[in-house]
N, C-alpha and C positions, 0 to 999 in steps of 0.2 A: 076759623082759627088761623093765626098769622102762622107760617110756614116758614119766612123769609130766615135764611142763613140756621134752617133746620134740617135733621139727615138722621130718619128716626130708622130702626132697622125692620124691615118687611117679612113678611113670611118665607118666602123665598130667599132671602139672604142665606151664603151659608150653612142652610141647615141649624143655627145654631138659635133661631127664634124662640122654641120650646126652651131650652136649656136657659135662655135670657130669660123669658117668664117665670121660671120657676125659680130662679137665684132673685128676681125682682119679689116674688111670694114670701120667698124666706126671709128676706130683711125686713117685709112688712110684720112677718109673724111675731106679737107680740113674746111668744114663747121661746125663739131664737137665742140660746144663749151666746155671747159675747166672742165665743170660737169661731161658731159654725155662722155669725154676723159676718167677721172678717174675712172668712174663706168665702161666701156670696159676693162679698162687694169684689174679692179679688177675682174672682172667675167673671164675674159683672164688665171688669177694668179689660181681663183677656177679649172678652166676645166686641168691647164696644171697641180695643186699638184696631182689630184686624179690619174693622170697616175703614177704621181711618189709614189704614195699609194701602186701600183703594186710591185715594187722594193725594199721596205721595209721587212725588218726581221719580217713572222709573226708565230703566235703559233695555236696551237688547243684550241679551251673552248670550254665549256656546257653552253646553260644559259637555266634555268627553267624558263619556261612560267608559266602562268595564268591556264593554262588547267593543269600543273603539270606533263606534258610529259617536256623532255630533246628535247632543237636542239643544233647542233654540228656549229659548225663557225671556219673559219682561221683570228683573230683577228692581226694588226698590233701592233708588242709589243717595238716596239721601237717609240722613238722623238727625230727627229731630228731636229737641231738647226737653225736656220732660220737665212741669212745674205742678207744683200740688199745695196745695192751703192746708197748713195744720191747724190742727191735728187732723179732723174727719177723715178727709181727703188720703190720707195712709194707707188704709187697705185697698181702697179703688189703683190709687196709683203704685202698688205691690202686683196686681196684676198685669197694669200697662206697661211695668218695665220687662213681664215677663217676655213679650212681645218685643219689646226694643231696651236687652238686654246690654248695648254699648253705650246706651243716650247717656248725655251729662245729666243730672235731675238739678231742679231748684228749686227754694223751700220760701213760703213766705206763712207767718203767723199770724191770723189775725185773729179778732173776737169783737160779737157787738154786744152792742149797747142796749140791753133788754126793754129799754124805754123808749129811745128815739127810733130803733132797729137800723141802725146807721153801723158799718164797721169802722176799728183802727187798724191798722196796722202796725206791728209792734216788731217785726222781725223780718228782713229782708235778707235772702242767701242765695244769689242766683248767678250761673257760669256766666260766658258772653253770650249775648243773645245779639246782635248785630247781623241781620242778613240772614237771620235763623229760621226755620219753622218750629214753633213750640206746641205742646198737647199740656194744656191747662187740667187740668183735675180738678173736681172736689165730687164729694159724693150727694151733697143736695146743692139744687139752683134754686132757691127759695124766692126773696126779693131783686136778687140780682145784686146786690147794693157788694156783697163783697168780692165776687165773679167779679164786676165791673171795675173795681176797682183794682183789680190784678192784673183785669187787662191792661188799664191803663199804665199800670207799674212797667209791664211788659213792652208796651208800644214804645215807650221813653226809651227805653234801653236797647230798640232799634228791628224788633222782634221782624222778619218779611210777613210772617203767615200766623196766624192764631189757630188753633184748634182747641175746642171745648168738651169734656167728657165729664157728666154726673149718672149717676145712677139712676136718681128723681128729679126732676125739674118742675117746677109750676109753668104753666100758661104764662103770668105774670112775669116771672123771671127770664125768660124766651125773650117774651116778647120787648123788653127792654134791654137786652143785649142785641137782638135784633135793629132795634131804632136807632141804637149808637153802631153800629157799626154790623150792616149787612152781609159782608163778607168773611165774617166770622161763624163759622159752619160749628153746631151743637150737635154733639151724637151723645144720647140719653136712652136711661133701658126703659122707662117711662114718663109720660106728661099726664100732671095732676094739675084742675083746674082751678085752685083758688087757695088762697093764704089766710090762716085766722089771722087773732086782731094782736097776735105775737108775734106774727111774719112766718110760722111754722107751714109747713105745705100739707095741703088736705086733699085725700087721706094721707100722702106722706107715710113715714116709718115714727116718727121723736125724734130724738137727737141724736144724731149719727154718731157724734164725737161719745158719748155718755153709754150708746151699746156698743159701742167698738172697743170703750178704754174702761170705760166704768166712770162712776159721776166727779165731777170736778166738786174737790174737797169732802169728796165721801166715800163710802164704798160702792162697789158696783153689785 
């Protein structure tokens, strides 16, 4: 299995592996209703920024306590930008702002094409990104096909650093983010090995967008 520009969370990470398996269980659980969906992917979005907390540019400070002695800390001193693909991608990245609560965010729309499984893009809302590090969201990496093309949204507009966070990812989708561009690191609460013949990821959860909001042009 290709690994390249992958950063999946370990046992020992944390402490917080248990907690990621079992918010990863709940979204798969068919019976999940649509509340307790978006509080997993957001708690999902908390466990998977603090890894990316690790990968940040940090410094040394002092801070005086109450006793009036000095302790020493490696403080993150950067913020990076926060971008998410709607709709899905809204609960996952509700959680990652909880974690970097100052970040500008930005929003790009997309939907595919149930035939070609190709995306458009229909809506672009994004701060400056110039010299920035961003943390890319969505909550499934299926084909890769609309990730990819985010990124590349992103790189245009002058992005330094990429960061990627889904809930679910395929093999497939990995591994073609990977080919295009290595140096873009994926932190994911799990990797599912293969895509039916609708691009959906198997096992996968369905549609993230459809158990998080409810069905487009129905009820939920």
């Amino acid at each position: 299995m290709k690994t390249i520009g992958l950063i999946l969370l370990g046992a020992a990470l944390f402490g917080q592996s248990q907690a990621l398996n079992e918010r990863i269980y709940e979204i798969r659980n068919p019976s999940t209703d649509s509340a307790h969906f978006r509080s997993a992917l957001e708690k999902i979005g908390e466990i998977l920024s603090m890894q990316v907390l690790e990968e940040l540019h940090k410094k040394e400070g002092d801070i005086q306590t109450l006793t009036g002695a000095k302790a020493k800390h490696w403080i993150v001193d950067e913020t990076p930008v926060l971008v998410t693909i709607l709709r899905a991608g809204l609960p996952l990245h509700a959680g990652i702002a909880k974690v970097f609560p100052n970040a500008e965010t930005g929003f790009l729309a997309m939907s595919r094409n149930e035939e070609t499984l190709k995306a458009g893009t229909e809506y672009i809302a994004l701060p400056d990104l110039y010299g920035k590090t961003v943390i890319l969201s969505d909550t499934m990496l299926a084909t890769g096909g609309s990730m990819l093309d985010a990124i590349q949204i992103i790189e245009a507009k002058g992005a330094a650093k990429i960061f990627v966070i889904s809930a679910i990812a395929s093999q497939p989708g990995i591994d073609r983010i990977a080919e295009y561009n290595s140096n873009i690191k994926i932190f994911v609460g799990a990797v599912d090995p293969a895509l039916n013949d609708k691009g959906y990821i198997i096992p996968g959860l369905g549609d993230a967008g459809d158990r998080s909001f409810g069905k487009k042009g129905g009820k939920s």
